[in-house]
MARLUM-457981 format. One record per residue (C-alpha): residue in one letter; x, y, z. Coordinates in nm, 2 decimals, always signed. Example, Ala and Ser with C-alpha at 12.3 -4.5 7.8 and 13.67 -1.06 7.14 Angstrom:
REM residues 2
KEVO  rest      px      py      pz
KEVO     A   +1.23   -0.45   +0.78
KEVO     S   +1.37   -0.11   +0.71
***
This chain:
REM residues 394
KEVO  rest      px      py      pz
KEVO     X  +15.93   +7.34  +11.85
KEVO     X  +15.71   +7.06  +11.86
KEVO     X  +15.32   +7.05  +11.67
KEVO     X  +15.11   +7.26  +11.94
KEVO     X  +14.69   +7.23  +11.87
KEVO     X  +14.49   +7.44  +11.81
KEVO     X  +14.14   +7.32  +11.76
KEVO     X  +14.11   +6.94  +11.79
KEVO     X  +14.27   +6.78  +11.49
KEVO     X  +14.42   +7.11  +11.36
KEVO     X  +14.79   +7.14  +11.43
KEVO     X  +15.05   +7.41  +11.41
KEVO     X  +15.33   +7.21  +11.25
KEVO     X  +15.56   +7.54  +11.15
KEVO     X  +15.89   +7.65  +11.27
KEVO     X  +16.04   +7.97  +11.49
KEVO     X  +16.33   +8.17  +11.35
KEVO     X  +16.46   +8.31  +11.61
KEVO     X  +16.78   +8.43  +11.44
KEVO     X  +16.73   +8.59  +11.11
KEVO     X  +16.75   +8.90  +11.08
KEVO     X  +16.70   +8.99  +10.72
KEVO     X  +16.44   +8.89  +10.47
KEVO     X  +16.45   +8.86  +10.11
KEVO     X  +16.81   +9.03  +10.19
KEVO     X  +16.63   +9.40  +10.21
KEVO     X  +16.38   +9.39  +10.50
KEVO     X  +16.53   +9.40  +10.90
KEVO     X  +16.37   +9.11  +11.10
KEVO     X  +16.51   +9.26  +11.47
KEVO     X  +16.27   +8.97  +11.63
KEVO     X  +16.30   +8.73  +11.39
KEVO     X  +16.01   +8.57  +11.25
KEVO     X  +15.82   +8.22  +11.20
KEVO     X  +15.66   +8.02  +10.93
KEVO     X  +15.37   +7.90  +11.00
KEVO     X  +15.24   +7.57  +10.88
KEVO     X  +14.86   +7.40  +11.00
KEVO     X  +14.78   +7.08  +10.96
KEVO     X  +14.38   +6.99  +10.93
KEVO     X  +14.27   +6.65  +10.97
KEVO     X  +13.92   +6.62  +10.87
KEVO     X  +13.70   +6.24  +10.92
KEVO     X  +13.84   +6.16  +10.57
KEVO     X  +14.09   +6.36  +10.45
KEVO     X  +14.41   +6.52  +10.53
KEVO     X  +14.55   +6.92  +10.45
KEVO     X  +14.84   +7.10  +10.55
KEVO     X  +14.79   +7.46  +10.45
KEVO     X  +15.12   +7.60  +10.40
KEVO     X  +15.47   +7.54  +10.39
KEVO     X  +15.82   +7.64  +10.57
KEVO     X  +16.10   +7.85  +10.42
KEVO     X  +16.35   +7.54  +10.31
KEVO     X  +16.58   +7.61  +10.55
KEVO     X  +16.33   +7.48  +10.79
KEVO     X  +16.14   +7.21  +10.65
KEVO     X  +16.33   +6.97  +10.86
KEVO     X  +16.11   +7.11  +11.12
KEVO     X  +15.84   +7.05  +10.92
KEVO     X  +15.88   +6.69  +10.83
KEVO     X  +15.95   +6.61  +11.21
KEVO     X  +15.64   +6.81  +11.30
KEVO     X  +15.47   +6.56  +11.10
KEVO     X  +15.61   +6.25  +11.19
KEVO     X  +15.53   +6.34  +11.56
KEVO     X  +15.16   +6.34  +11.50
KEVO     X  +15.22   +6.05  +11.26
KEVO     X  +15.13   +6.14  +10.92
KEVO     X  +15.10   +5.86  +10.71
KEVO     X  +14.91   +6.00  +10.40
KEVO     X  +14.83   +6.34  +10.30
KEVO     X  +14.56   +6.43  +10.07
KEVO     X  +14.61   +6.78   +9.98
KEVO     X  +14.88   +7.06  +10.07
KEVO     X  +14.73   +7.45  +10.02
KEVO     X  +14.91   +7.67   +9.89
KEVO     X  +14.80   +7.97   +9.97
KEVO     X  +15.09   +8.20   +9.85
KEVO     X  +15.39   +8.06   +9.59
KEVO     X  +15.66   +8.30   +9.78
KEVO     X  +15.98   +8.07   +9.89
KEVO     X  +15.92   +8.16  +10.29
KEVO     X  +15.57   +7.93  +10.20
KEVO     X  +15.64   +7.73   +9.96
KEVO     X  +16.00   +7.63   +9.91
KEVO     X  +15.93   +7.34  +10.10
KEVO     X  +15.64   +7.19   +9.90
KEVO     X  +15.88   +6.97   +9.63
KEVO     X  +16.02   +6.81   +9.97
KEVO     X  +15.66   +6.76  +10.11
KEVO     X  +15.55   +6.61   +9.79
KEVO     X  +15.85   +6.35   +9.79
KEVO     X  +15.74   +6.24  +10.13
KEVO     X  +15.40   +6.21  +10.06
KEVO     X  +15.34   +6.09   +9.67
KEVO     X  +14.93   +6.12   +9.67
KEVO     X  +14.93   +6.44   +9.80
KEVO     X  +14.77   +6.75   +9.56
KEVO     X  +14.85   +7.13   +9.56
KEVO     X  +14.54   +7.32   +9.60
KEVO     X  +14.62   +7.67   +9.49
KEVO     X  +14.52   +7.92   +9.21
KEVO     X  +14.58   +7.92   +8.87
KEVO     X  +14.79   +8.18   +8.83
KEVO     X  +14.99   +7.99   +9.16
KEVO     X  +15.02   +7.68   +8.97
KEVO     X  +15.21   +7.87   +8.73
KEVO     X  +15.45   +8.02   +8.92
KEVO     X  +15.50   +7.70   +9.14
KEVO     X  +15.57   +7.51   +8.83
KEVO     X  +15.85   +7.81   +8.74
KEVO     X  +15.96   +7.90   +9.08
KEVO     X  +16.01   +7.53   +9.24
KEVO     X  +15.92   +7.30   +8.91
KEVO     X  +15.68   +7.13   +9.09
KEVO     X  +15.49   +6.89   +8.80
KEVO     X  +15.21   +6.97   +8.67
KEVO     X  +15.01   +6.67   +8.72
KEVO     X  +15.04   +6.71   +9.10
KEVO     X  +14.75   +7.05   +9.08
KEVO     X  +14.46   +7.09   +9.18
KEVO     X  +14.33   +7.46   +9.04
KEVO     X  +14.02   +7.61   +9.28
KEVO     X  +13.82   +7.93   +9.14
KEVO     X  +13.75   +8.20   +9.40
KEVO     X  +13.49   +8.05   +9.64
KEVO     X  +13.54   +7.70   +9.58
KEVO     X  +13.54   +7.41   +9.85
KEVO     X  +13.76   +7.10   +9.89
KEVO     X  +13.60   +6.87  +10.12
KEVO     X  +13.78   +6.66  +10.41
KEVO     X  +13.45   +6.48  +10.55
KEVO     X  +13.37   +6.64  +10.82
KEVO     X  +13.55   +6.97  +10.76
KEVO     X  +13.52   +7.21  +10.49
KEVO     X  +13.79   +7.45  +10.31
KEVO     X  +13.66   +7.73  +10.12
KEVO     X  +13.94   +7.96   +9.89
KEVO     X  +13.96   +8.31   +9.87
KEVO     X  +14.09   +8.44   +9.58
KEVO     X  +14.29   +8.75   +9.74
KEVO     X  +14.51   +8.87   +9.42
KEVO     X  +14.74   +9.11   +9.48
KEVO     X  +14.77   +9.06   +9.86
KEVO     X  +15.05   +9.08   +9.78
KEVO     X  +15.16   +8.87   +9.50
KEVO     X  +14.89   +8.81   +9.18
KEVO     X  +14.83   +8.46   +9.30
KEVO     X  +14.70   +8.52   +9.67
KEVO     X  +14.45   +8.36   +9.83
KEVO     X  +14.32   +8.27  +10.17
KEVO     X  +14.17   +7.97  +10.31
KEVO     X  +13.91   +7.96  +10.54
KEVO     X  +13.76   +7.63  +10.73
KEVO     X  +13.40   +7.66  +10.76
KEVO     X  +13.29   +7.50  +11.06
KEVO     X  +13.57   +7.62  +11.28
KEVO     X  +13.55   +7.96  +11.18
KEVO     X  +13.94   +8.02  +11.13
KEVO     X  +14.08   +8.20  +10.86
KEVO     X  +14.46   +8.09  +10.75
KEVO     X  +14.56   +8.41  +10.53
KEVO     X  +14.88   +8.36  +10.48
KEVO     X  +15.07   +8.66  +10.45
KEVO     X  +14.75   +8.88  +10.52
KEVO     X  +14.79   +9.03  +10.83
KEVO     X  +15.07   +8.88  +10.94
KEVO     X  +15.41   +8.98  +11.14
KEVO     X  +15.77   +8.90  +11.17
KEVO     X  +15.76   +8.78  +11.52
KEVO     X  +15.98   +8.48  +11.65
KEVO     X  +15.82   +8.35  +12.01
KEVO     X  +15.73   +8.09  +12.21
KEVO     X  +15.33   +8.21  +12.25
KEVO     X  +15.13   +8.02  +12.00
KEVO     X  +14.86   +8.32  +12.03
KEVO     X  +14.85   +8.66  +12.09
KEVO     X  +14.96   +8.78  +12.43
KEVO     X  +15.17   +9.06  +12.40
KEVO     X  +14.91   +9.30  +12.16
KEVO     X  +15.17   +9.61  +12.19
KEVO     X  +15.41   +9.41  +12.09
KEVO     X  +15.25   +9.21  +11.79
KEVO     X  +15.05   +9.53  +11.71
KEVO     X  +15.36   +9.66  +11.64
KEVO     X  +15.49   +9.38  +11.44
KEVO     X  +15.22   +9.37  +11.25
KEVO     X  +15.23   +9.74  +11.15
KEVO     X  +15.63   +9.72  +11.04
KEVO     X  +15.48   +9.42  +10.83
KEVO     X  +15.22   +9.62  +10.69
KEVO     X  +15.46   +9.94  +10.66
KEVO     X  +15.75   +9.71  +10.45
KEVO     X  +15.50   +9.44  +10.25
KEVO     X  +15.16   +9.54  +10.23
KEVO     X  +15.12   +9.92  +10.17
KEVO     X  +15.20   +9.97   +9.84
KEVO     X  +14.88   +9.72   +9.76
KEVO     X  +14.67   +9.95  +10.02
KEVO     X  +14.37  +10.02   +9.79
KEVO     X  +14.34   +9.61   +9.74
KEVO     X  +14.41   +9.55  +10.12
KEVO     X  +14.09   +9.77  +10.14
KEVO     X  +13.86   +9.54   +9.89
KEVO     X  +13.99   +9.24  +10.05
KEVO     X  +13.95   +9.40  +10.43
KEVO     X  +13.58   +9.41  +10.30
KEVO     X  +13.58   +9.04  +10.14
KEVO     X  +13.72   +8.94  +10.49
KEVO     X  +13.41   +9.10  +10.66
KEVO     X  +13.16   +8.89  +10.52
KEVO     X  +13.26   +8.59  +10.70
KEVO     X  +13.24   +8.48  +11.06
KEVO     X  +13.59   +8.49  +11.22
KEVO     X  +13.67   +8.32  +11.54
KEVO     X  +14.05   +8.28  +11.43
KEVO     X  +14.31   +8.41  +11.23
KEVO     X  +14.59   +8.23  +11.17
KEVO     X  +14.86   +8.38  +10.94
KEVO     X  +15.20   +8.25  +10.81
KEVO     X  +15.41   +8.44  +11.04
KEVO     X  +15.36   +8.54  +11.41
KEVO     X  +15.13   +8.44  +11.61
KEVO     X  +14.75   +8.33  +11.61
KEVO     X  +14.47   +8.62  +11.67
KEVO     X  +14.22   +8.43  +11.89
KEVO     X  +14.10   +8.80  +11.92
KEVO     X  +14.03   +8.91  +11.55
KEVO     X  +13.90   +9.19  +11.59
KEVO     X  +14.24   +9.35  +11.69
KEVO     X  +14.43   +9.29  +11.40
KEVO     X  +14.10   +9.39  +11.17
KEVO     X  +14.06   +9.71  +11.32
KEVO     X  +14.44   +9.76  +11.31
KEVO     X  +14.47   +9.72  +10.93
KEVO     X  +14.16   +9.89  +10.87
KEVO     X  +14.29  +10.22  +11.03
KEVO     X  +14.61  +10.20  +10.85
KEVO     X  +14.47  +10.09  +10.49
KEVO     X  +14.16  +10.34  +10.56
KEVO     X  +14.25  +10.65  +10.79
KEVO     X  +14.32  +10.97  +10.68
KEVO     X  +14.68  +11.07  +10.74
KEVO     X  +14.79  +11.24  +11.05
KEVO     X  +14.93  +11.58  +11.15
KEVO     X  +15.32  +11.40  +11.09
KEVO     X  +15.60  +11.50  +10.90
KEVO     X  +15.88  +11.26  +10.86
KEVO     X  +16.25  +11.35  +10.79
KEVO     X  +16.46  +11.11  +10.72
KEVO     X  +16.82  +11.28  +10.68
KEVO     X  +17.17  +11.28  +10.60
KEVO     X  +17.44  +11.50  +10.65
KEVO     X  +17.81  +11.48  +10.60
KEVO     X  +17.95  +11.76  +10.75
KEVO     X  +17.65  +11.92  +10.95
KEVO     X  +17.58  +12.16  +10.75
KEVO     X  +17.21  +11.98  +10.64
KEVO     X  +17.22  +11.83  +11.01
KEVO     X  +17.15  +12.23  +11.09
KEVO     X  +16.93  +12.25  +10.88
KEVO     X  +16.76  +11.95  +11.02
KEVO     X  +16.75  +12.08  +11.40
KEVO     X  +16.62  +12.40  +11.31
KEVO     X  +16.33  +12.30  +11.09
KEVO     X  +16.26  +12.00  +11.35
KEVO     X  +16.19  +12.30  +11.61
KEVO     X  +16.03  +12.52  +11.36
KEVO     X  +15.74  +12.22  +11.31
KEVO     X  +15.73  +12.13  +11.66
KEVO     X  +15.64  +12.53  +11.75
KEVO     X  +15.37  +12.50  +11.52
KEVO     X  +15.21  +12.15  +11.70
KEVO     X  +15.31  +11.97  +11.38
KEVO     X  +15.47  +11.58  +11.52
KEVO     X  +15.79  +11.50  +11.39
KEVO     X  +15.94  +11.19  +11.33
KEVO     X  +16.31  +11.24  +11.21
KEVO     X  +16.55  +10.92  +11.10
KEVO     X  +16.92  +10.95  +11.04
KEVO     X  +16.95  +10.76  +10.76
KEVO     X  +17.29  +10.62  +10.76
KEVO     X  +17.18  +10.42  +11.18
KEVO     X  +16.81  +10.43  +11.09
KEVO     X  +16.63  +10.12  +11.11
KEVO     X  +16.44  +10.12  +10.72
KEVO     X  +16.14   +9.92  +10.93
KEVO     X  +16.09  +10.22  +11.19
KEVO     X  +16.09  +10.49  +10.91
KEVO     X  +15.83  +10.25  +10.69
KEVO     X  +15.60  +10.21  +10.97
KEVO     X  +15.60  +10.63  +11.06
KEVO     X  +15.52  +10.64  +10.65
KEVO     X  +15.17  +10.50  +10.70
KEVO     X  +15.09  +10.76  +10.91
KEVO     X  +15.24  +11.10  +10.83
KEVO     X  +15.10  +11.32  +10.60
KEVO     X  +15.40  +11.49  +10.49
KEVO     X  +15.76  +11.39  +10.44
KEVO     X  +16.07  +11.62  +10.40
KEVO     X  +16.41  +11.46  +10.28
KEVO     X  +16.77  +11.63  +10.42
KEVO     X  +17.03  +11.59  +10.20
KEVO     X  +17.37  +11.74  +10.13
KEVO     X  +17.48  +11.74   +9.78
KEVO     X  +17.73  +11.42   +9.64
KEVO     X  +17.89  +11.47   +9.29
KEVO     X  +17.58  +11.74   +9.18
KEVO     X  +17.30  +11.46   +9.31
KEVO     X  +17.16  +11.36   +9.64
KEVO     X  +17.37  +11.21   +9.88
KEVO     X  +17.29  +10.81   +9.80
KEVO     X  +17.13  +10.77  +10.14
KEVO     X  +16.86  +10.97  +10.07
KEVO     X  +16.84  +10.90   +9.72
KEVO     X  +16.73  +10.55   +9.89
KEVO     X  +16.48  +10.70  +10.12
KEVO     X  +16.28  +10.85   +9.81
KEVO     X  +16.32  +10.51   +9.61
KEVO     X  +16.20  +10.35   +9.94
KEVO     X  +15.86  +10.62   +9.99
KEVO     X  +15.81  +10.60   +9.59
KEVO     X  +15.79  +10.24   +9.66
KEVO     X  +15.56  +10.16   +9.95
KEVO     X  +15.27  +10.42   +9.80
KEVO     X  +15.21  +10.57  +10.16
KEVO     X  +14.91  +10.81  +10.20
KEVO     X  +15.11  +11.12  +10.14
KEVO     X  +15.00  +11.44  +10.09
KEVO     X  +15.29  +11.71  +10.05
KEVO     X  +15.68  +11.65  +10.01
KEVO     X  +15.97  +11.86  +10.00
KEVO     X  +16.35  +11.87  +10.00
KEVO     X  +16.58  +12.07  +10.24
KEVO     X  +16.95  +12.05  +10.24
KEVO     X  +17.31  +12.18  +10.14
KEVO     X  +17.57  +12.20   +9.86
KEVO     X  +17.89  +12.35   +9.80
KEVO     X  +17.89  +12.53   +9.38
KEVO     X  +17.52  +12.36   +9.25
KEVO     X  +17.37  +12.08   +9.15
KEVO     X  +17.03  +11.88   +9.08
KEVO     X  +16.92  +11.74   +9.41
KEVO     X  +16.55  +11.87   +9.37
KEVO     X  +16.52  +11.77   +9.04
KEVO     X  +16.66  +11.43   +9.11
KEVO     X  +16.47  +11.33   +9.40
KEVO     X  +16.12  +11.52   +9.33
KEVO     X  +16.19  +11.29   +9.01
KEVO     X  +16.18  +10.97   +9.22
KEVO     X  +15.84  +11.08   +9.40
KEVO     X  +15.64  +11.01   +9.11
KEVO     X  +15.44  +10.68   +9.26
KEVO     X  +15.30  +10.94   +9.52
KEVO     X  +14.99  +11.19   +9.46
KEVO     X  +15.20  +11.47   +9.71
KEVO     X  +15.20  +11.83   +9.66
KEVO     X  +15.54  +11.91   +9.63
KEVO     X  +15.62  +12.22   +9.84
KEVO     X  +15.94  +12.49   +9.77
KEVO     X  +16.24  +12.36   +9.86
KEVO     X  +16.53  +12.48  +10.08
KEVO     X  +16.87  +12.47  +10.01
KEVO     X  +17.17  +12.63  +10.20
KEVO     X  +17.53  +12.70   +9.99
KEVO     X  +17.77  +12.58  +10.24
KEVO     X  +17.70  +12.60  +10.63
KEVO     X  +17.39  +12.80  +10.70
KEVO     X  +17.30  +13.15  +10.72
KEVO     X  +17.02  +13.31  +10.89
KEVO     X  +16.82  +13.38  +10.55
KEVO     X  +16.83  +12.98  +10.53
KEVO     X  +16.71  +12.96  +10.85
KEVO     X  +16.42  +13.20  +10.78
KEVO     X  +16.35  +13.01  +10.44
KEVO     X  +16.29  +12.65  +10.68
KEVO     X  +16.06  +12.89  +10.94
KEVO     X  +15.82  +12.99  +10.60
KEVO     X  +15.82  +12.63  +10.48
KEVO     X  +15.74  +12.51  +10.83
KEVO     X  +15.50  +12.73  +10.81
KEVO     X  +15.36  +12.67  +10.49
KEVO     X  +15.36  +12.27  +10.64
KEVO     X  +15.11  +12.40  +10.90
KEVO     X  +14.87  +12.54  +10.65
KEVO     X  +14.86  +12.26  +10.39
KEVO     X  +14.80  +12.03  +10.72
KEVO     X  +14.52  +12.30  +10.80
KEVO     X  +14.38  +12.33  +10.44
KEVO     X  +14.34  +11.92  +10.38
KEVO     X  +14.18  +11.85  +10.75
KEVO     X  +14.46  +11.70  +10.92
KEVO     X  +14.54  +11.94  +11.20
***
C-alpha cells in the first residue's frame, strides 16, 4: 500500500498483513494485522516514528522513496519489540545521519536485540522534546505498557498521539481510519485481552497520563487511526477500570463426555439463576475469544477429565493462560471427572496463584455422572449466585 496522509507533511508509510495469522507464534491474528509506520516532516527536520516487522520493511523503504526521502534526521522508537523495530538496522543503512530517539532502558535492548551501535542514540527523559522546526515531539515515558522501555510520542501542535502498541489492534484493512467501530472495538479488546491485561493497574496510570493532553488523533502501531479518540479511551478505560460482570467463563474439555455432562448441566444450572455464561471447548476454541470474555467475567470454572492423575493438558493451558493475563477475577473453581483419583484440584488451583479469586468447592464425578454430581454442580451454581450477590456484581 502506497504512503496515504494524514495531516499535511505527516505520512503513514507502514504496511498491511493481510495474511498472518499468528503472532509471536502464540497469539491467533484471524484478520491479520498492520504495522504501522508515520513519517513527520517538520520545516527543518525529518522523523519516522516507528518501524515495520522485517518481513515488511521492503514496504517501508519503498513508502519512502515514493515521497522522496533523501535524509532523515531521527527515527523514534517508541517500543524495541521486533513487529517495531526489526527494521531499524535496515533504516539506518539507508539513511547514515539518522538518530534513534528512544529510552534508555530501549537503547539497551536495541543494542542487544538488533545490535544497533551505540553511537547512533539519542536517550530522551520522560517529557522531553526534539524539535523539527516547525513541529514539536514530546516523549512519554510509558514503562511497562507493555514492555519496561515504552513510551509514546506525541506531536504538539497537531495534537496526535502515536502510542505504539497502546491501544492498538490486530486489524489488516484498507481504511486508514476508523470506520467500522464494532469491528475495531473488537479488535482492540482481543488486543487488550491477549497483550495488555496483565499490566492493567499500569494501563490505568498511563490512561490518566494520557488524559492530561489534548488528543485530536491516535495513531497506534497496528490498526487503524482513531480520528475519534474518545472511543478507544473510553473503551480501555471500562476494561482496565470496571468492575467485573455477572459472567462465568468455562472453558472445557472432555474426552469421553463424561465432564462434557457435567458441563451442560452446570451451564443450565447458572443460566436458571440469571448468571451469563460464556463456555469454550478448548481443544476448537479460539484462545483470542476466551481472553477477551476474561476481562469481563467475574468468575471462571475449568472442566476437566483427569489424564495420568493430572488435568487433561488442555485445561492445564487454560489455567497457565488466566494465571497469566491477571484478569479481574473474583472466584474460580474446578468441575470434572476421573476414573480411580488423582490431583486435578491441587494442580490447577496451584496454577491460579497470579489471581486474587476466591477459590470455591470443587466438583468431581468418578466415571460418568450420577445424580448426587449433578446435585453437587446445582449447590455450586448456587453458591456462584451468592458470591456474585455478596461482591455487587449481580
Amino acid at each position: 500500500m502506497r504512503p496515504r496522509e494524514i495531516r499535511h507533511g505527516i505520512y503513514w508509510v507502514g504496511a498491511v498483513d493481510w495474511d498472518r495469522r499468528l503472532f509471536d507464534s502464540l497469539i491467533p491474528l484471524p484478520d491479520g494485522t498492520s504495522y504501522n509506520s508515520y513519517l513527520v516532516q517538520g520545516s527543518q527536520k525529518t522523523a519516522l516514528i516507528d518501524g515495520v516487522d522485517p518481513t515488511k520493511e521492503r514496504l517501508l523503504l519503498e513508502n519512502l522513496d515514493a515521497l522522496g526521502v533523501k535524509k532523515l534526521d531521527y527515527l523514534i522508537a517508541n517500543h524495541a519489540e521486533q513487529d517495531h523495530a526489526g527494521a531499524i538496522p535496515t533504516v539506518l543503512a539507508r539513511y547514515p545521519d539518522a538518530k534513534v530517539v528512544c529510552t534508555p532502558r530501549c537503547k539497551g535492548m536495541l543494542v542487544d536485540l538488533l545490535m544497533v551501535a551505540e553511537d547512533r542514540f539519542i536517550t530522551v527523559e520522560d517529557k522531553e522534546t526534539v524539535s523539527l522546526g516547525d513541529r514539536t515531539l514530546e516523549f512519554i515515558h510509558a514503562p511497562w505498557v507493555h514492555w519496561p522501555e515504552t513510551m509514546l510520542t506525541y506531536l504538539r501542535e497537531e495534537k496526535i498521539l502515536f502510542p505504539c502498541d497502546f491501544f492498538g489492534s490486530h486489524l489488516a484493512t484498507s481504511d486508514l481510519f476508523v470506520t467500522d467501530e464494532g469491528q475495531v472495538y473488537e479488535a482492540a479488546k482481543r488486543y487488550y485481552a491477549e497483550i495488555m491485561m496483565p499490566f492493567r493497574t499500569t494501563i490505568q496510570k498511563n490512561l490518566e497520563k494520557v488524559r492530561e493532553y489534548q488528543i485530536d488523533l491516535i495513531a497506534p502501531s497496528h490498526g487503524p487511526i482513531y480520528n475519534k479518540p474518545e472511543f478507544i479511551l473510553s473503551a480501555y478505560h471500562s476494561w482496565a477500570f470496571d468492575e467485573p460482570k455477572n459472567i462465568v467463563v468455562l472453558p472445557y474439555v472432555s474426552m469421553h463426555d463424561s465432564t462434557r455432562r457435567l458441563v451442560a448441566h452446570f451451564v443450565g444450572a447458572l443460566v436458571e439463576r440469571g448468571i451469563t455464561v460464556k463456555q469454550f471447548d478448548l481443544p476448537v476454541t479460539d484462545i483470542g475469544k476466551l481472553a477477551m470474555a476474561l476481562v469481563d467475567a467475574a468468575t471462571v470454572v475449568i472442566g476437566t477429565p483427569t489424564v495420568l492423575g493430572g488435568a487433561h493438558p488442555a485445561a492445564a493451558y487454560a489455567a497457565f493462560l488466566a494465571n497469566a493475563l491477571r484478569p479481574n477475577l473474583k472466584f474460580a473453581s474446578i468441575i470434572g471427572s476421573y476414573g480411580w483419583g488423582g490431583k486435578v484440584v491441587e494442580q490447577l488451583s496451584g496454577m491460579l496463584t497470579n489471581l486474587k479469586v476466591e477459590l470455591l468447592p470443587p466438583v468431581l464425578a468418578k466415571g460418568y455422572p450420577r445424580e448426587a454430581d449433578l446435585k453437587a454442580l446445582d449447590s455450586l451454581a448456587e453458591m456462584v449466585r451468592q458470591k456474585h450477590r455478596e461482591s455487587g456484581v449481580m
